[in-house]
N, C-alpha and C positions, 0 to 999 in steps of 0.2 A: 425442294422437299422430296422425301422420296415417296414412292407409290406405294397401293398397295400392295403387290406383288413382291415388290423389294422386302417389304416389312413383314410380308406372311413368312417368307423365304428365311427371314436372319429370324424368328420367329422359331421355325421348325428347327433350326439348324442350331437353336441355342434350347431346343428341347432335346433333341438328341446328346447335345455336348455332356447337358445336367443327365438325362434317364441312363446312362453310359450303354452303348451298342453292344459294347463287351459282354457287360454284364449286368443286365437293364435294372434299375432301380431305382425308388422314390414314386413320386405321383408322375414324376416328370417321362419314369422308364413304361410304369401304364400306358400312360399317352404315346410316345413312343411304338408300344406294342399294339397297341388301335391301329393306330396308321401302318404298321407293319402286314398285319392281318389283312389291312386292306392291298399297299402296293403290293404285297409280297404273291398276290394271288394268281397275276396270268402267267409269271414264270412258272411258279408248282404247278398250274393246270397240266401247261408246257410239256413239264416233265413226269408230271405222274402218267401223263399217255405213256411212258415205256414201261411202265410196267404191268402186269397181267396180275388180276388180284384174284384170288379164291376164300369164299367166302368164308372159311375155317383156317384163315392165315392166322398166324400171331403176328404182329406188325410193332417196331420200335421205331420213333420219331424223337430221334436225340437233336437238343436245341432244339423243345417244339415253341419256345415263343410264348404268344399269345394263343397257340390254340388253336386255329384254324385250318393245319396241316391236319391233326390228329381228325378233325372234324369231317375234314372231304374225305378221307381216308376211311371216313370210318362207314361211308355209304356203301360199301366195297364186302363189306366186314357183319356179318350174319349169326353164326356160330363161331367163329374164333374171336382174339383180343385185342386190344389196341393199347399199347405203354406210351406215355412220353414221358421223356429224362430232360431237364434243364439243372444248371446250377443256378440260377439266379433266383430266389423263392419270388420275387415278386412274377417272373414269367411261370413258375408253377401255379401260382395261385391264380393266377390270368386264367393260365389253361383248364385247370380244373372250371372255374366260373363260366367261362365259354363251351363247356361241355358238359357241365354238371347232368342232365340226363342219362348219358350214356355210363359216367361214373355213378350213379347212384344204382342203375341196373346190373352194374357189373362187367360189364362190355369194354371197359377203359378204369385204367389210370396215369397219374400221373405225378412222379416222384423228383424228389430235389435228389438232383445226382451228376456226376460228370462222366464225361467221354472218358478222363483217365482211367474211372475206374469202376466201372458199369456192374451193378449189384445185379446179375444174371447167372444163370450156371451158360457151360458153355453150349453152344448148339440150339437154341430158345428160342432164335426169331426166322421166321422165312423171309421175313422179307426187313429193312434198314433201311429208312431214310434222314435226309440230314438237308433242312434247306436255308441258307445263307446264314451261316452258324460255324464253316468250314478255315472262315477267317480268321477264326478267335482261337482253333485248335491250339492249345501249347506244344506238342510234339508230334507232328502230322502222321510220320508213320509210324511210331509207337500208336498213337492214337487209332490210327488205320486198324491197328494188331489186335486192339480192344474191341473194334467192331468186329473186324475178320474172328475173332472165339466165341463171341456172342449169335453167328450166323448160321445158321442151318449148312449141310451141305447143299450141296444146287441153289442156296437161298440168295435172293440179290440185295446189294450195297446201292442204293441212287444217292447219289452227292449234286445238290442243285446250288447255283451261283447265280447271282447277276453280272456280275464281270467274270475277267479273267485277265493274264496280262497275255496282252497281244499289241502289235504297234499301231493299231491305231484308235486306241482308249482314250477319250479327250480332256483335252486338259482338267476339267474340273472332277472327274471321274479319279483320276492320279494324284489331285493334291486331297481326296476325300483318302484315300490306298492311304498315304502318306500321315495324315491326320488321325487317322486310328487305326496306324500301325496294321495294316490288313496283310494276313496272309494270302497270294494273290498269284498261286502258280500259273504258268502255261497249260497249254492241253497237254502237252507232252510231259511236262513234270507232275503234270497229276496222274496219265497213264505209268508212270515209272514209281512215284509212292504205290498208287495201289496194285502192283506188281511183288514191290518189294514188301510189301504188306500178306503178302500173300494168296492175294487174289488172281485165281487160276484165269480168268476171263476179262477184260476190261474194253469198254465200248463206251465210245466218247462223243458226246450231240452236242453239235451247236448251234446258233438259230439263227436265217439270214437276218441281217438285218441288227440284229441287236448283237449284246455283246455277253449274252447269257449260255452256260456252259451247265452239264450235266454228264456224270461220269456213270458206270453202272459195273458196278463190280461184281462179279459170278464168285462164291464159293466152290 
């Protein structure tokens, strides 16, 4: 018989198959984005230490999810605004529910929309983040090009991952890559898209121990 660990296991992993990662959907992508909000938290922490907020930023959080990025972010966030972009409406409607305060004051929204083609004028955000949503990109630096017109000058790009490919990703991490089709550069080919993106600065963290990557692109 199996355990239950075995059976929570093919359990989650057949909740993910149905809520699709891509582009989360059904009750099953809810669920999905629950759990998301929840693992997805010590990498953001991780990574939102590199950036310096000011409390009159405008802030965009493309792929926010469930909602939970736009949320820590938004402790930061005093007099200026906070957007998040998702295409998937069941992850906008997530977000909005998980934040509905800050949207009902005005301090936030949160709009069905994609990275190809970001309803902004150009120069609108100081600051860009994108956490574990980087995978799903359709054309990475085209896609790059869309954030880099929507950024302030001086304003920062943070792109957060839980992997990356490097040689010693373990096996089940690679047949997960494999299984949904994950876009899954090196550190180095991600320094080379956001170069060729146009991003005059790029600075690259990675965390001992784990296999979580974070890019930080200078306008």
């Amino acid at each position: 018989m199996k355990d239950d660990e075995m059976i929570q296991q093919e359990n989650q992993e057949e909740i993910t198959r149905k809520g699709n990662p891509r582009k989360p959907q059904g009750e099953e992508g809810v669920q999905m984005l629950h759990r998301m909000n929840k693992s997805h938290y010590e990498v953001t922490g991780w990574a939102l230490d590199f950036l310096t907020f000011q409390e009159n930023n405008q802030i965009l959080d493309i792929g926010c999810g469930g909602g939970a990025t736009l949320k820590r972010m938004s402790e930061y966030i005093h007099t200026g605004h906070l957007t998040g972009v998702d295409y998937s409406k069941v992850s906008v409607d997530l977000s909005r529910e998980f934040n509905v305060e800050d949207i009902q004051s005005g301090k936030m929204e949160v709009l069905e929309a994609s990275v190809e083609n970001l309803p902004f004028e150009e120069k609108t955000f100081d600051k860009i983040v994108t956490v574990e949503s980087f995978y799903f990109w359709p054309a990475p630096v085209e896609n790059l090009k869309e954030v880099f017109r929507v950024l302030k000058e001086g304003g920062t790009f943070l792109l957060v991952a839980e992997i990356y490919q490097k040689d010693d990703l373990k096996k089940e991490v690679m047949e997960g890559v494999a299984r949904y089709q994950l876009l899954n550069p090196t550190a180095e080919e991600f320094r080379q898209m956001f170069l060729q993106a146009g991003f005059s600065g790029v600075s690259i963290h990675t965390k001992e121990g784990k296999d979580w990557i974070c890019i930080e692109g200078i306008r």
